[in-house]
C-alpha positions in Angstrom: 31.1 18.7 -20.7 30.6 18.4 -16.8 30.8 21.7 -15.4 32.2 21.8 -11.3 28.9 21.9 -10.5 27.4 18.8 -12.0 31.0 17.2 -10.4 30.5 17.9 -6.5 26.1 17.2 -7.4 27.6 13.7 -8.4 30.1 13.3 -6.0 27.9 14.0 -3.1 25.0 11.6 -4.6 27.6 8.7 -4.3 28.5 9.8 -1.0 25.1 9.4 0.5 24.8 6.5 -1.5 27.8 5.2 0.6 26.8 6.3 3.9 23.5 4.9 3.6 25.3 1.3 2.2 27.2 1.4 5.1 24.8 2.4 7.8 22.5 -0.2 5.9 25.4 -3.0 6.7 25.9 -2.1 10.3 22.4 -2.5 10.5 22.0 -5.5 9.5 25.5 -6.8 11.4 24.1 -5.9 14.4 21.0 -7.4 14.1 22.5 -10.4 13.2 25.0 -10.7 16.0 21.9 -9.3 18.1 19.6 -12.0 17.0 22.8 -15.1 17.4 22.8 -13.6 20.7 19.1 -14.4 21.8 19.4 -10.6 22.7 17.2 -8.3 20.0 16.5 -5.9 22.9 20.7 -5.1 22.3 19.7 -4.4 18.8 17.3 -2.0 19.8 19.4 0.2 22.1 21.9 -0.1 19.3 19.4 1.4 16.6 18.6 4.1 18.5 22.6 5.1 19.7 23.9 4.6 16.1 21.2 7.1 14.4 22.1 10.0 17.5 25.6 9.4 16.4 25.3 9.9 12.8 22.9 12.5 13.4 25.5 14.2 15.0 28.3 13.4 12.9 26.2 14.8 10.3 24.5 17.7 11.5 25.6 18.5 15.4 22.8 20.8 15.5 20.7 19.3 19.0 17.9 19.7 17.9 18.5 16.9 14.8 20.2 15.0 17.2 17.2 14.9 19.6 14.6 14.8 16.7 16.6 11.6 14.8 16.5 10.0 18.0 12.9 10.5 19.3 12.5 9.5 15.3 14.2 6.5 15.9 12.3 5.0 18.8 9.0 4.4 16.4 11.9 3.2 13.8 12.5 0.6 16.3 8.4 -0.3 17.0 7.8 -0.9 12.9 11.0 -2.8 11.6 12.2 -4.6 14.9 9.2 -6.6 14.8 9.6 -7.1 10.7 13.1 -8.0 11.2 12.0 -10.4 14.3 9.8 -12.1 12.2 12.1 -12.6 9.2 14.5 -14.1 10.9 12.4 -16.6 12.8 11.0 -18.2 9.5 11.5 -21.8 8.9 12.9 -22.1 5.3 11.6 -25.8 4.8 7.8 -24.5 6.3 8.1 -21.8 3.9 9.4 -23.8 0.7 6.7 -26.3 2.0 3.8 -23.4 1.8 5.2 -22.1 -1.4 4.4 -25.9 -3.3 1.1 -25.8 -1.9 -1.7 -25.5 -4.9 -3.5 -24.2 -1.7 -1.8 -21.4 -1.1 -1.1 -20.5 -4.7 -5.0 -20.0 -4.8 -4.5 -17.8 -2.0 -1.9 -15.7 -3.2 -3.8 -15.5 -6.5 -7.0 -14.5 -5.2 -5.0 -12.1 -2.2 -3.5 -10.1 -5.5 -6.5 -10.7 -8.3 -9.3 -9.4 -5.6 -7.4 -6.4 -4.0 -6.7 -5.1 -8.0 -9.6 -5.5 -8.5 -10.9 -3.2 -5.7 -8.0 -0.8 -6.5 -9.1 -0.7 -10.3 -13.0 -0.2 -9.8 -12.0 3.0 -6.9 -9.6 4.6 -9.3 -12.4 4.3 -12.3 -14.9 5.8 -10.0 -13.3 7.8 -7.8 -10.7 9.9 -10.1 -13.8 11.5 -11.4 -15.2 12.7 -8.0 -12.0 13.8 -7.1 -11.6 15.8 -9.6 -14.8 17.6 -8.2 -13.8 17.9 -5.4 -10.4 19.3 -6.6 -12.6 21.8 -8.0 -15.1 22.8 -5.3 -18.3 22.5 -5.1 -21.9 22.9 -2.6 -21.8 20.8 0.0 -18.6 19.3 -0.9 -18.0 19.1 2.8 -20.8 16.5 3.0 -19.3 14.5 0.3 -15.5 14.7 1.7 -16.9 13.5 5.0 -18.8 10.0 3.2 -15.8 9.7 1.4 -13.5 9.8 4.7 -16.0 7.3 6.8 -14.8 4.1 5.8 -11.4 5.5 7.9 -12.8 5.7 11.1 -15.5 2.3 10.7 -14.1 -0.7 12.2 -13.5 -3.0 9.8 -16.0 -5.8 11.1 -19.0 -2.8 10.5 -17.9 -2.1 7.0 -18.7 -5.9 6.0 -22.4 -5.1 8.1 -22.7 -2.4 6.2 -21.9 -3.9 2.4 -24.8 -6.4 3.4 -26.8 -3.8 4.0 -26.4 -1.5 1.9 -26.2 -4.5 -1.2 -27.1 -7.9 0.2 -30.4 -9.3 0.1 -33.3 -6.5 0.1 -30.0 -3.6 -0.4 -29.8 -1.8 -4.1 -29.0 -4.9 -6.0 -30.9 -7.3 -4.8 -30.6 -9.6 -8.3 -26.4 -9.6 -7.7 -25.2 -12.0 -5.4 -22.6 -10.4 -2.5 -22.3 -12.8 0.6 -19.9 -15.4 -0.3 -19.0 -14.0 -4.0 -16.1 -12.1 -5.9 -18.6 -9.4 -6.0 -19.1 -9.1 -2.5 -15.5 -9.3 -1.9 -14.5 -6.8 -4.4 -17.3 -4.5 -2.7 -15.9 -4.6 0.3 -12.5 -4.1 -0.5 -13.4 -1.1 -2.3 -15.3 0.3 0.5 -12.3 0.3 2.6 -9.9 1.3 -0.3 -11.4 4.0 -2.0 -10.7 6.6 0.6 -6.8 6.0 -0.3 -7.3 5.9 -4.1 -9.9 9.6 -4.1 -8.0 11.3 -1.7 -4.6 10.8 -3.5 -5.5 11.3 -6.7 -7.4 14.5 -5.2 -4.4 16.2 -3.9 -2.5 15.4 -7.2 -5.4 18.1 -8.8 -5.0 20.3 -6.5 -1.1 20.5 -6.9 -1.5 21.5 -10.6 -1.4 25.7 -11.7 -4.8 26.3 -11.9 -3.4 29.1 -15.3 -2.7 25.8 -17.6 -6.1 24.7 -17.4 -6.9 28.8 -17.9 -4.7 28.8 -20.9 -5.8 25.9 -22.4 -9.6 26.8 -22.4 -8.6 30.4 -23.7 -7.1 28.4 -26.7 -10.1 26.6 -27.3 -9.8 23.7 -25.8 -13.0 22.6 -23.5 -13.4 20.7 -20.2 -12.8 17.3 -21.5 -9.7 18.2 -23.6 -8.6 20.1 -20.7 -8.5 17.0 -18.5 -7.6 14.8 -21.4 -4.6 16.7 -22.4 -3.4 18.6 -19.3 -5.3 18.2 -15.6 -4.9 14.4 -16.6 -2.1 13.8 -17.7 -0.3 16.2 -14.6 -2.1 13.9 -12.0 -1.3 10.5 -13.4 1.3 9.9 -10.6 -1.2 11.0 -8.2 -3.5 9.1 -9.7 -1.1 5.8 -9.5 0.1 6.1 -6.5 -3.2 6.0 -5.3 -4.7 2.7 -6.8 -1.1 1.1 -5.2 -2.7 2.5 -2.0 -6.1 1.4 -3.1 -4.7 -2.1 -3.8 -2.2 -2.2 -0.8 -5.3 -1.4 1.7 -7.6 -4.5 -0.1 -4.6 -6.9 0.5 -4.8 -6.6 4.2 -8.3 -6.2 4.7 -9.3 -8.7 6.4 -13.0 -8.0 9.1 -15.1 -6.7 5.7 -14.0 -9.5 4.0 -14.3 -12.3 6.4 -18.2 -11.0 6.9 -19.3 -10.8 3.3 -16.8 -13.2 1.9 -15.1 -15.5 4.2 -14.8 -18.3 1.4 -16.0 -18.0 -2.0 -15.5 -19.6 -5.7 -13.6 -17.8 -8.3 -12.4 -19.4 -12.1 -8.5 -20.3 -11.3 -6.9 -20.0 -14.5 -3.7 -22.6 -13.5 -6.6 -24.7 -12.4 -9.0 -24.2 -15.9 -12.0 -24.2 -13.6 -13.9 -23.0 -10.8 -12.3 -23.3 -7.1 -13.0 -22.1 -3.5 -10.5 -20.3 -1.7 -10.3 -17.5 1.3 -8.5 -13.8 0.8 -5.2 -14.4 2.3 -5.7 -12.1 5.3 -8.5 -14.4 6.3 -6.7 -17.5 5.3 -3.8 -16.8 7.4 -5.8 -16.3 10.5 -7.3 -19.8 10.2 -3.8 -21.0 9.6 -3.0 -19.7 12.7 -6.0 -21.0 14.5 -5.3 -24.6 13.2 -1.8 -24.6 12.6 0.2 -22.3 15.3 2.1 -19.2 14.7 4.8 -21.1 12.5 2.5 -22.2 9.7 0.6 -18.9 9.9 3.9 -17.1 9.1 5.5 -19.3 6.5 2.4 -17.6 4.9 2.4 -15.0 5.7 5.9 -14.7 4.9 4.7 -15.3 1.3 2.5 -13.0 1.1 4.4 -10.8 2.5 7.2 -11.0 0.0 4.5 -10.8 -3.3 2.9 -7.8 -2.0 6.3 -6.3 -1.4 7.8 -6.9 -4.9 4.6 -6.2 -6.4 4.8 -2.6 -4.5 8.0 -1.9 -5.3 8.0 -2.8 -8.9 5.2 -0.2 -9.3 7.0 2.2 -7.6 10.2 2.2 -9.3 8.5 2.0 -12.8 6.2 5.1 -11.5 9.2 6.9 -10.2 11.0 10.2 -11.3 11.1 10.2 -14.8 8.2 7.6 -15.5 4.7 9.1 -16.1 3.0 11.9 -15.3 4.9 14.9 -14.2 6.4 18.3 -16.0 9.4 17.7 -18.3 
C-alpha cells in the first residue's frame, strides 16, 4: 500500500518528467523556427533567456538565476554547434554513405579498434588502480606516468608508440606501424588514463571496514577483491572502459602516425581488407570531398557511437551491476 509519502515522491518524479518534456519541446521549436529562419544566433539568445526564466520560476533565488545563466552560455558553445550540424545533413549524402561497403569498413574498424583499446586498458589497468587505491611508495611517480598521455599532444603520442615499440623499441619481432597492433597501442596510450583513473576512484569510494571484515572472517586478498572490493567497483570499473573506448573512437593524430591505413580480417567481407580508423578517414573525406561528404560521415559515426554509448549506460544504470542493494 502507497503510503503519502511514496504518493507526492511519484508525483513530483512525473512532474519533472513533464517540465523537462516540455522545456525539451520548446527547445527544439525554437530551434526549428530559428533554423527556417536562417537566424540560429535567435536561437541562441533564446537558450540562454528561457533557462533564466525557468531558473527563476523554479528557484528565484539570484544566485541560481545568475549561475543557470552563466551555465547556459557554454550550453550554448557544445549543442548549438551539434544541433547546427544535424540539421545541415543531406539525407540522400547520408543514405548514400551508409550503402557504402567503404564506410561500413570504417565504422567496423572505428568500433572493433577503440574496444579493443578499451578492453586491453581495463585488463591492465583495473589492477594498478587498485594499487593505487591502496597507496603505495612512489605512487606519486606512477600517478603522474599514468596522467601524461593527458597533457601530450596527440601527434607526439603516435612518436612516442614508435619509439617506445616500433622498430629497435621493446618488441622489435611485433609489427606496429601500419598494423591493428599499432593501432590498438596507440589508442590505449591515449585511453588508459580514462579507464585507470575511473575505476581508481570507484576503490576509493568503497568502506575500507568491509574489506576489514571480510579478511577478519578469513577471507584473503584475492577473495577480498573477488567477492567485495570487485564486485563494489564494477560500475566504476564500466564506466571507465566506455570512457576508455569513447576516447579511442576519436583519436585521431596517434593513430594517423602509427596507423594511418592498415589491413584487418572483415568478417562481412570473409577476408582480409584495408581500411583507415574513422577519425582519420573522415579527415581525408573532407580533404577530397568538402565538408558535406565529411559530415554525412561523420554523421554516421556519430549516431553509432552515440547508441553504442547510450545502450551501455542505460543497461549499467541504477539497478544494473555493481553497487550496494
Amino acid at each position: 500500500m502507497a503510503t503519502g509519502t511514496d504518493t507526492r515522491l511519484t508525483l513530483a518524479a512525473v512532474s519533472r518528467r513533464s517540465l523537462v518534456a516540455t522545456f525539451g519541446l520548446l527547445q527544439a521549436t525554437a530551434f526549428v523556427a530559428a533554423y527556417s529562419l536562417d537566424r540560429p544566433t535567435w536561437y541562441a539568445y533564446f537558450l540562454v533567456g528561457s533557462v533564466a526564466v525557468t531558473a527563476y520560476a523554479l528557484d528565484g533565488s539570484p544566485f541560481t538565476v545568475a549561475t543557470a545563466t552563466v551555465g547556459s552560455l557554454l550550453v550554448v558553445a557544445l549543442g548549438l554547434p551539434l544541433f547546427m550540424f544535424v540539421a545541415r545533413q543531406s539525407p540522400s549524402l547520408i543514405v548514400e554513405k551508409a550503402l557504402s561497403s567503404e564506410v561500413h569498413r570504417v565504422l567496423y574498424l572505428g568500433v572493433y579498434g577503440p574496444l579493443l583499446a578499451a578492453v586491453v586498458s581495463l585488463v591492465l589497468g583495473v589492477p594498478l588502480a587498485h594499487l593505487l587505491a591502496e597507496g603505495f611508495p612512489g605512487q606519486q611517480f606512477v600517478e603522474s606516468l599514468v596522467d601524461l598521455p593527458l597533457v601530450v599532444p596527440h601527434s607526439v603520442a603516435g612518436i612516442i608508440v614508435l619509439f617506445g615499440f616500433g622498430r629497435g623499441g621493446a618488441f622489435p619481432s611485433v609489427s606496429v606501424l601500419g598494423s591493428m597492433v599499432g593501432m590498438v597501442l596507440a589508442m590505449t596510450f591515449v585511453a588508459a588514463p580514462y579507464a585507470v583513473n575511473t575505476t581508481r576512484e570507484a576503490f576509493e569510494t568503497i568502506d575500507d571496514r568491509l574489506s576489514y571484515a571480510s579478511r577478519i572472517h578469513g577471507a584473503n586478498r584475492w577473495e577480498t577483491f573477488r567477492r567485495v572490493t570487485g564486485p563494489l567497483a564494477v560500475r566504476g570499473m564500466i564506466t571507465g572502459g566506455v570512457l576508455a573506448w569513447a576516447r579511442a573512437v576519436s583519436e585521431f593524430g596517434a593513430v594517423a602516425v602509427v596507423a594511418y591505413s592498415i589491413q584487418f580480417f572483415y568478417p562481412p567481407a570473409g577476408q582480409r581488407v584495408t581500411a583507415q580508423h574513422a577519425p582519420v578517414f573522415v579527415y581525408n573525406t573532407y580533404l577530397q570531398g568538402g565538408l558535406d561528404e565529411s559530415g554525412a560521415v561523420a554523421f554516421l559515426l556519430l549516431a553509432v557511437s552515440a547508441v553504442i554509448f547510450l545502450a551501455v549506460r542505460y543497461l549499467t544504470d541504477d539497478g544494473g551491476v555493481g553497487g550496494m542493494p
